[in-house]
N, C-alpha and C positions, 0 to 999 in steps of 0.2 A: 504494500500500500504506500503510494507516493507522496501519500497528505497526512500519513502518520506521525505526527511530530516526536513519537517515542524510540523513531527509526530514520531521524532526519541526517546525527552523524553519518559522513562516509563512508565508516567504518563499517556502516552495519551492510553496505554492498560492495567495496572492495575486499574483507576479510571474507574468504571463503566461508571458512566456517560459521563465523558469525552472521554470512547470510543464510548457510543451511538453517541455522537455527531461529532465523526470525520466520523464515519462510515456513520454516515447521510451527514454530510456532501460531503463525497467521491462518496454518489450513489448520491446524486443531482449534483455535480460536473460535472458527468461522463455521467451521462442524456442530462442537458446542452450541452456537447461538442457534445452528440450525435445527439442531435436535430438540434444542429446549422451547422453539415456537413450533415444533409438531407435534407436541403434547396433546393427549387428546383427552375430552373430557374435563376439559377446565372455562372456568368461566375467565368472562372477560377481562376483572381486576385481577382473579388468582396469573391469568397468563402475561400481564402486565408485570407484576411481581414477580414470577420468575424469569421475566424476563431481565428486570432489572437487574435482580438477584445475582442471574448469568453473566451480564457482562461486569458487574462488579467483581465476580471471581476470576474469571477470564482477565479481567483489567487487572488487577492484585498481583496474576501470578506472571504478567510481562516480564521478558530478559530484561526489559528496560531497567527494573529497578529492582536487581539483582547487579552485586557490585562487582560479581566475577563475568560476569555477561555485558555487563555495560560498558563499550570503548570509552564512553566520555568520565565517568570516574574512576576505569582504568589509569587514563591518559593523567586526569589529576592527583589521583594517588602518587604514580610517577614522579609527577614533574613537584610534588610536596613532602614526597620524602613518608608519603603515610598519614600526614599530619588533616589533610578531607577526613579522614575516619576516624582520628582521633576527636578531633570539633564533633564530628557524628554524634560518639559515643558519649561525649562530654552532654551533647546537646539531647539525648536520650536519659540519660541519669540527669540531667536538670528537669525536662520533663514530668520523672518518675518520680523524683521528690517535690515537685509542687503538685502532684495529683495525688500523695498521698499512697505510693504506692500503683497506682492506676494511671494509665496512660492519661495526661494533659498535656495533647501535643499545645505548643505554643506558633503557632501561623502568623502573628504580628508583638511588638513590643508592647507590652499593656503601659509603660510608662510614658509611649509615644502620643496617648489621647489623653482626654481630660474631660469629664462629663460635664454638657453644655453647652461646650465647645467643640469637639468635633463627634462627639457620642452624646446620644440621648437616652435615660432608663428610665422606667416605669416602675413607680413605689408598685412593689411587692410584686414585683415579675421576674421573671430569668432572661425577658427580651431587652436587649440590645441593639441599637441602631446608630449605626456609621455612618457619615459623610466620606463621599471620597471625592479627593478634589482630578 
């Protein structure tokens, strides 16, 4: 797939093998999703949800993000001496201790907002809402 941005490096078509296995990957992918909308016997939300369900798993288990499979954290590992997977590991155990044990990925700085100002919250809610400029 040419519009796959998870197979945009080079690598993943001049490395032989590395295209074997995206290629394999892509027809067992495509299999997958096919199998799972010829399900019979499902209604229309349950085949929505597995559908979903499918390509979340399928998407999960991408070469992409797998570190021995992927040329571009290859490439950076190399060229950092290791130090990508160190920040990784760091950035995981920081994680695990602000969640208590439980994954709390962190996706932005929480010290970068400031409610009112670029966040708005709602007494006695879990919802939060962002500005982005």
């Amino acid at each position: 797939m040419a519009d796959d941005s998870r197979f945009q490096d080079d690598s993943w078509t001049e490395n032989q093998i590395l295209d074997f296995l995206k290629q394999s990957y892509l027809l067992t992918s495509r299999w997958v999703q096919s199998y799972v909308s010829e399900i019979e016997g499902l209604d229309k939300d349950t085949v929505r949800k597995v559908d979903f369900y499918g390509r979340q798993y399928v998407a999960a288990l991408s070469l992409s993000n797998l570190a021995m499979t992927n040329p571009e954290v290859l490439r950076t590992t190399l060229e950092t001496g290791g130090e990508n997977l160190f920040k990784g590991i760091e950035n995981l155990f920081r994680d695990l201790e602000e969640g208590d044990g439980k994954m709390n990925i962190q996706m932005v700085d929480s010290e970068a907002f400031e409610v009112g100002i670029d966040v708005a919250a709602a007494p006695d809610t879990n919802i939060i809402m962002m500005t982005v400029d």
